[in-house]
C-alpha positions as CSV (number, residue, x, y, z in Angstrom):
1,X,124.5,-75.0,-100.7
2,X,125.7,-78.0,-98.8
3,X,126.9,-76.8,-95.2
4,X,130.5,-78.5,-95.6
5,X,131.0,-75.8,-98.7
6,X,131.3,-73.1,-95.7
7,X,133.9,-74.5,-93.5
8,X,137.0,-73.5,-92.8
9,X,139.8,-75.0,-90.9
10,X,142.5,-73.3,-89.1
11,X,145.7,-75.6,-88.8
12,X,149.4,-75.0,-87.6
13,X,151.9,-76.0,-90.4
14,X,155.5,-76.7,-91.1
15,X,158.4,-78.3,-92.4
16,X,159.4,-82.0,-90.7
17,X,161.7,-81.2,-87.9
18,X,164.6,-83.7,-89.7
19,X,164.7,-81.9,-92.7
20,X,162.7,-83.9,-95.2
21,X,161.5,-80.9,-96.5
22,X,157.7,-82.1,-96.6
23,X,154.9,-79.9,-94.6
24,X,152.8,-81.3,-92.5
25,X,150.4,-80.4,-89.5
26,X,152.3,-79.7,-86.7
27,X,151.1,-81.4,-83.0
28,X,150.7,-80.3,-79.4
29,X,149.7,-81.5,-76.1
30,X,146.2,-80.9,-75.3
31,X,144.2,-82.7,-72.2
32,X,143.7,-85.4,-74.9
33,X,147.3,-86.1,-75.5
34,X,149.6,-85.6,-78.9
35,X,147.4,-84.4,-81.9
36,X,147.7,-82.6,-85.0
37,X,146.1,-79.1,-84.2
38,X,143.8,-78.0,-86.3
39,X,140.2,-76.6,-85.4
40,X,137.4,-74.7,-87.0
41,X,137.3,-72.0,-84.9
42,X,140.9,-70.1,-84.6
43,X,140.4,-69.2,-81.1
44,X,140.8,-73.2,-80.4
45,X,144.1,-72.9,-82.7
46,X,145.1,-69.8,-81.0
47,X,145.0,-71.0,-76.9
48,X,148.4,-69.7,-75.7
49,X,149.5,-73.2,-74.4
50,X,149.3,-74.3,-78.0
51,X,151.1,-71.6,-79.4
52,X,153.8,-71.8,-76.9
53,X,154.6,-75.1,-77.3
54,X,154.6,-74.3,-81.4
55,X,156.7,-71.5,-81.0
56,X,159.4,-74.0,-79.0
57,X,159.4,-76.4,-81.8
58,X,160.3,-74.3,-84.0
59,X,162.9,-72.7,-82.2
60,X,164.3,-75.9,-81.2
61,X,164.8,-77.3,-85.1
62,X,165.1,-74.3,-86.7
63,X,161.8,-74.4,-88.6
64,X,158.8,-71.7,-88.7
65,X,155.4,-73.0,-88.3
66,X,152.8,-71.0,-89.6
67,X,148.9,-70.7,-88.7
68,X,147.1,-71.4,-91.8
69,X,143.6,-70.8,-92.8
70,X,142.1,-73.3,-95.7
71,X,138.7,-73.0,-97.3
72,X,136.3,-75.4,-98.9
73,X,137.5,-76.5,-102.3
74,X,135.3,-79.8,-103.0
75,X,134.4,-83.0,-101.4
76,X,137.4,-85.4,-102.9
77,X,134.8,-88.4,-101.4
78,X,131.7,-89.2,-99.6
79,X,130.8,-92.0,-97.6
80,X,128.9,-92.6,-95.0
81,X,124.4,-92.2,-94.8
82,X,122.8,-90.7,-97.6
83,X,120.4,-87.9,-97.1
């Protein structure tokens, strides 16, 4: 089994705060600025700063933002060294 097959990413979601309808991942400020948060460990996901700052986005537009867990469904492309 290749090692990619047992990842799993944890990723905050939700709609587009001006009401395009579209979900996307959602951002917060970590120590290394604006980024889309998503991690393979949840307790990275989870810190309470990040959620906080979630939970006042969504509050402020009206929009819930949810804490989603995706598993490996298959490598879409490969690039990169050959092994």
């Amino acid at each position: 089994m290749n090692p990619v097959e047992s990842v799993e990413l944890f990723a905050w979601v939700g709609e587009d705060e001006l009401g395009s309808g579209e979900i996307g991942l959602k951002q917060a400020r970590v120590p290394a600025g604006m980024i889309p948060i998503v991690a393979t460990k949840e307790s990275k996901v989870r810190q309470g700063h990040i959620r906080e700052q979630l939970d006042a986005q969504g509050k402020a537009f009206w929009k819930r933002i949810y804490l989603c867990r995706f598993k490996f469904d298959g490598v879409v492309e490969e690039v990169g060294a050959k092994t």
